[in-house]
N, C-alpha and C positions, 0 to 999 in steps of 0.2 A: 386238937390244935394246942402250941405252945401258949404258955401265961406272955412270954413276950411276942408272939404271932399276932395274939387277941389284942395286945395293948396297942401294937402299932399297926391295927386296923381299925380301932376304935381311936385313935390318934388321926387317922387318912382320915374317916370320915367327917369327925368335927371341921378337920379343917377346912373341905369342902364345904362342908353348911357353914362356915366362916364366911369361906371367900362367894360363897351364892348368895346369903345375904348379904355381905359390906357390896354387892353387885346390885344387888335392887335397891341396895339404900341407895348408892350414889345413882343411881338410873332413877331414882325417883325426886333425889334432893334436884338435880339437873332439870329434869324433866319440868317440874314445875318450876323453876324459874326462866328455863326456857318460854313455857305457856305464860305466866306473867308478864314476860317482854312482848310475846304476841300480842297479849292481852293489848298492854299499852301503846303499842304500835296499833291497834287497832284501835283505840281509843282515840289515839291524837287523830286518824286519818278521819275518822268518822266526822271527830270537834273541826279539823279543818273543811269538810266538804259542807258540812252545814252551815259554818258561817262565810262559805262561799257561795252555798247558794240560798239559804233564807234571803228569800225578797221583802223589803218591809224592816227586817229586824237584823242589825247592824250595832256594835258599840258603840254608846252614847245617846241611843235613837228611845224613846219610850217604845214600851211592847203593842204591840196592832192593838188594833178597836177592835170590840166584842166582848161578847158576854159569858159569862161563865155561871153556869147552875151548880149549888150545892145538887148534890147527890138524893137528898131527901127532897129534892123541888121546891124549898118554902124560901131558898133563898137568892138571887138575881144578883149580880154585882161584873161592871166595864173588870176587863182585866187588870187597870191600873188602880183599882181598889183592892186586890185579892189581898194587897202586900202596903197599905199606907205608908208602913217604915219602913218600907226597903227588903228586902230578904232574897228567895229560892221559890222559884217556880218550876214545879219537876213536871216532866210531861210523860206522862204513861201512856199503858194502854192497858187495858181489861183484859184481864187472861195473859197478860205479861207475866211470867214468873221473876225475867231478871228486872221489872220495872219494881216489880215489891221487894226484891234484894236491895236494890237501889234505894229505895221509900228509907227501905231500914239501915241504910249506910248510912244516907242523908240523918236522918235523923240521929244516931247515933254519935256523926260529926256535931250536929248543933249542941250537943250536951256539952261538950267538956270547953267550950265556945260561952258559957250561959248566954246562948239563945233559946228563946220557949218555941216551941210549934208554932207561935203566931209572925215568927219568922222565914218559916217555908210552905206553901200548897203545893195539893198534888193537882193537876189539872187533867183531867181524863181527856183522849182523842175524838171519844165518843159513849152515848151514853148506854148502848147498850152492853153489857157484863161491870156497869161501875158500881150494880150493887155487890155483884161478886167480888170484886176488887175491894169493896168496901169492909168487908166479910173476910178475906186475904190477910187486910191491914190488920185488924182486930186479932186475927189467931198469932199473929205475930207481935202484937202490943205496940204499931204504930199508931202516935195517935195525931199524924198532921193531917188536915181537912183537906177534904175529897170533893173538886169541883169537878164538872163537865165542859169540854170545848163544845156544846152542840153545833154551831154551826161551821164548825171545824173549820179554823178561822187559820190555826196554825200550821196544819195541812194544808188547805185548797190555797189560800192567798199569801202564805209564808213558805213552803215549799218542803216546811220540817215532816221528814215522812221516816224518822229511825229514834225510835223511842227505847231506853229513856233521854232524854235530853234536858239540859237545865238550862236557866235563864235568870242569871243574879240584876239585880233594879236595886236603886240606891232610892234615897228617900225622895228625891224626885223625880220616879219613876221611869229613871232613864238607865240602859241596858248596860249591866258594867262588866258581862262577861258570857259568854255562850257555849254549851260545851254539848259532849256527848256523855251519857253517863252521870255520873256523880262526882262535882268537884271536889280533889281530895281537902283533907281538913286544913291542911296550911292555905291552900289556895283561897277556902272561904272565909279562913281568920281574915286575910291580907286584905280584898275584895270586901266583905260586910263591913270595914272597919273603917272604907269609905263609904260605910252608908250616909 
């Protein structure tokens, strides 16, 4: 084979692997921005069916009666104590893995906010895998406190049944905003700042 045969067959093929990869880049930049619009669109419909249909729990309304167990048992407190100043009440579930991405959003939002952990719980659905959950939190260096709904107060008599979901309470323990998910960081600048 000629030296310019070789050249411009080694020329042809670059350019294919040019034009196959600039193919999967743009099929992949799309792609996910595509999925993050789903995302979001699934985000809002979820935030809107929930605060359609949680019975009980409405903006402005304090959050239901009931009690909530620390995870180690030793400790008992009404929901409207988890949060005295106001803050993020995340609702999990055990064995959620997008509920500990979430744990770790949330918290990652409260830092550049300076709020401490004592600004947001996580409130388990129930109590059994919230040691596991609790174990979750730790490999991933969450450190906001892990209570229990036992008598699944939020479920059976609120009708919240898609976890994770939040529940911002201002300092008077009244409900300042409801969501699915994890509300983004400007939402919870805006919102805590009427704590």
């Amino acid at each position: 084979m000629s030296r310019k045969r070789m050249l411009m067959s080694v020329g042809f093929v670059l350019a294919l692997v040019a034009v196959v990869l600039s193919g999967f880049w743009l099929g992949h930049v799309f792609g996910n921005q595509r999925a993050q619009e789903r995302q979001t669109a699934r985000r809002a419909a979820l935030t809107l069916e929930l605060r359609e249909h949680s019975r009980g729990i409405s903006i402005g309304s304090p959050p239901p009666t009931g009690l909530a167990w620390s995870v180690t048992g030793d400790t008992v407190l009404e929901f409207k104590e988890l949060l005295p100043a106001g803050g993020v009440i995340l609702l999990v579930s055990p064995g959620c893995d997008l509920c500990v991405g979430a744990a770790e959003k949330l918290q990652q939002s409260l830092s550049p906010l300076h709020l401490r952990s004592t600004h947001a719980v996580l409130l388990a659905d129930r109590a059994a895998g919230s040691e596991d959950l609790s174990h979750a939190l730790e490999k991933h260096s969450i450190g906001l406190k892990v209570y229990c709904d036992l008598q699944e107060v939020f479920r059976r008599e609120c009708g919240v049944m898609a976890n994770p979901a939040y529940f911002i309470l201002n300092k008077a323990g009244a409900v300042l905003d409801i969501g699915a998910g994890v509300p983004d960081k400007s939402r919870l600048a805006v919102l805590l700042s009427q704590r």
